[in-house]
N, C-alpha and C positions, 0 to 999 in steps of 0.2 A: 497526573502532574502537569499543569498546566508551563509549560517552555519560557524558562527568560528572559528570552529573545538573547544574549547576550552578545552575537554577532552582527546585531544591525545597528548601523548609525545613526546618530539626532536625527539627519536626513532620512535614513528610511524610517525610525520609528515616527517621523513629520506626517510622512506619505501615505503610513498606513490610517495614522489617524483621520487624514485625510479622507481615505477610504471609509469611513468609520469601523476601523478596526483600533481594539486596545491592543498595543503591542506587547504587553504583558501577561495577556490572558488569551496567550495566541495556544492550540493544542499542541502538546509537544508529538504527540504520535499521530498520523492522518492515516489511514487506509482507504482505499479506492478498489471499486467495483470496476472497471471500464467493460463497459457494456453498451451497444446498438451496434457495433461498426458493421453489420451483415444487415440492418435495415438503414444503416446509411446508404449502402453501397447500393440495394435493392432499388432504393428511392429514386437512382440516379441510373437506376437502368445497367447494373456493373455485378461482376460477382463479389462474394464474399471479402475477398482477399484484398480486394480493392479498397474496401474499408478500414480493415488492418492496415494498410500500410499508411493511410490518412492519419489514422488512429497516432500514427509513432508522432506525428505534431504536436499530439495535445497532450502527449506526456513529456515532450519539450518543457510545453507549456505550461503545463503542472509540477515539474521540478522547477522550475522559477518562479512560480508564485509561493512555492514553500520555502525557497529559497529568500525570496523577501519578505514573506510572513514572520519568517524565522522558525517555522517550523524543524522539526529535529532527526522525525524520523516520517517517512512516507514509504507505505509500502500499497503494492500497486498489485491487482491479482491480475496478471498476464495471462496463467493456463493453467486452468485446472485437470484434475485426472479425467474427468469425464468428457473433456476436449478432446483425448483419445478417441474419441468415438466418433467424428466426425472424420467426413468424407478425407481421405489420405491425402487427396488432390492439396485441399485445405490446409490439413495438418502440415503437410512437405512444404508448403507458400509460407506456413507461422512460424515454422522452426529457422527457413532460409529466410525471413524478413528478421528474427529474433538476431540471428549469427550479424545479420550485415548490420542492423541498429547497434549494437554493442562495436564491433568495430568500428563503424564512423560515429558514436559518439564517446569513443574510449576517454580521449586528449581533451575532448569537451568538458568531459563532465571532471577529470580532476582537476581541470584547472577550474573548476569553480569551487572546489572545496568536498565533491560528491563522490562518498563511497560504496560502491555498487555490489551487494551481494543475493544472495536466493536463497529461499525458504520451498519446502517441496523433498518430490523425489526427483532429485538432480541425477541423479543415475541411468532413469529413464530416460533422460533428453540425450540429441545424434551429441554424438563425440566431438564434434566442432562447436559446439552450443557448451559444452562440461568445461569447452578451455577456454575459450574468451570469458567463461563463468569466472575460474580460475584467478586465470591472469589479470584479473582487476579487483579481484577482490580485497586484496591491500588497501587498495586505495589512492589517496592522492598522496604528496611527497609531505605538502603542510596542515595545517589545522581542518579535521572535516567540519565541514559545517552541516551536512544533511547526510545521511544514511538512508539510499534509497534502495529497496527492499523487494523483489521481484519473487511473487511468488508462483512456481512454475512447474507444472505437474504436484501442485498441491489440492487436497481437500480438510476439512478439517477433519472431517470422520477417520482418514488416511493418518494423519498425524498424532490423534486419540489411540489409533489401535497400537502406533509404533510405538510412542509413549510407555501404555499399559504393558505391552512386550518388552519392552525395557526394562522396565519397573519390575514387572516378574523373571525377569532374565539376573536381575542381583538381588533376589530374592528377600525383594521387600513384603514385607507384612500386613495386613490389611488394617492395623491401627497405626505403622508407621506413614499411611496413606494422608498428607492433607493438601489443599488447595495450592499451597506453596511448595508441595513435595511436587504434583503433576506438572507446575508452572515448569520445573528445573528440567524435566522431560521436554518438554514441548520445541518444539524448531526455532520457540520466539525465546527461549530461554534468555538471553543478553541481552533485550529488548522491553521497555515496558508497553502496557496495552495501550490498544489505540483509544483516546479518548472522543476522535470523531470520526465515523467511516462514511464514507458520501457515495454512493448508486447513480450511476446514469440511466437514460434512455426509459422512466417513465416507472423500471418496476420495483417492487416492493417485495422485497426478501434476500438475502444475504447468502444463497445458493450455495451452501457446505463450504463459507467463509469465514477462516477464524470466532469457530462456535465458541470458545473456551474464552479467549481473548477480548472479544466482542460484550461481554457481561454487561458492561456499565457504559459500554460505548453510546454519544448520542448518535442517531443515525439520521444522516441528508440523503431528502431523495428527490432528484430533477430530473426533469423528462429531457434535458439535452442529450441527444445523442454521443458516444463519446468522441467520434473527430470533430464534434463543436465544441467540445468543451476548453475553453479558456483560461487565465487568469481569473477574470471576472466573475465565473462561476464557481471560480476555488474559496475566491473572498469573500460568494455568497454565501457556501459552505461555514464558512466562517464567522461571519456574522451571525448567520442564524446559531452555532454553536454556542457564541457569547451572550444569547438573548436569552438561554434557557438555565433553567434552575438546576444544577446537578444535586440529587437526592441521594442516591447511591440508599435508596431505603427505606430514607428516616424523612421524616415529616419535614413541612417547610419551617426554615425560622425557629427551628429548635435545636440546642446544643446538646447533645451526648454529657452527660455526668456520670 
């Protein structure tokens, strides 16, 4: 479903055009890879962690460009289950940069209109990360304008199993089984799919990202690293999104009868 911008004004839908973006055919759902911040950091002679913390700019960054895109819903893969497995040193600097980002940008982000909640196993993150989680997930006091989406200690394979263990848990039936039965399962259940997901830092694959979700998604992939990632590269994102043909299947230029 393509977003109908409804929140932005003659001025920003001016600006985007500007940009050459249609303000109308803006995606309503964005997902984000953020990937390099360990070969940023390398590049520069720094450890890991040091990129991460760079990294929290360009999701500044990238909630304001959806923000004037007028995108709807942005969700961001922060930390997957298998980030578990790196060095504890690391993990302890991700979880204590996660806690203080949420804190100083609590008052930020509602007064723009942004409602912050996470997809994952939230259970597994330190106890001070589960209540700034919490405590903002309300939201702002007036109209949200953007739903931004943190997915944290998630995988998709992780969210597949939980799902089917649900599912067989109220003892549903293998013909009451359809596409639209597993959607009501899933973490994204209040959410529609992402119709663009965009990859940093050069690679190509979707690393046990929103497998289910992802179906018809188109997929951007640029080699910026993600503390360079910008505005500019959000809108590249986006342009190129409006350049292509969605088929969803069916041939070009043909209607369904």
């Amino acid at each position: 479903m393509i977003s109908p911008n409804t929140h932005s004004s003659d001025a920003q839908n001016r600006a985007l055009r500007a940009a050459g973006i249609d303000p109308h055919r803006v995606p309503e759902h964005v997902a984000v890879i953020m990937d390099g911040n360990g070969r940023w950091a390398k590049r520069r002679g720094e450890e890991r962690v040091f990129g991460h913390a760079h990294g929290v700019e360009s999701v500044r960054a990238t909630v304001e460009a959806a923000l004037e895109s007028g995108v709807r819903y942005l969700t961001l893969y922060a930390f997957s289950t298998e980030n578990w497995n790196r060095p504890k040193e690391e993990v302890d600097a991700l979880m204590d940069l996660l806690v203080k980002t949420l804190v100083q940008e609590a008052m930020e982000l509602g007064s723009k209109g942004v409602r912050l909640r996470a997809i994952g196993d939230v259970t597994s993150l330190p106890s001070a990360c589960q209540a700034e989680l919490e405590r903002m997930k309300d939201g702002p006091e007036g109209d949200v304008r953007l739903d931004l989406i943190l997915a944290l200690s998630y995988s998709a394979k992780w969210e597949m199993v939980e799902a089917i263990r649900a599912m067989m848990g109220e003892g549903l039936k293998p013909e009451d089984v359809l596409p639209s039965t597993i959607d009501k399962y899933l973490q994204t259940a209040d959410l529609p799919d992402p119709e663009l997901m965009i990859r940093t830092s050069g690679e190509h694959r979707i690393s046990n990202f929103m497998l289910w979700q992802l179906a018809y998604a188109e997929l951007h992939f640029t080699s910026v690293l993600w503390p360079d990632f910008r505005k500019e590269q959000f809108f590249d994102a986006i342009r190129d999104f409006q350049h292509r043909e969605r088929r969803f299947g069916a041939l070009p230029n043909v209607k369904s009868s």
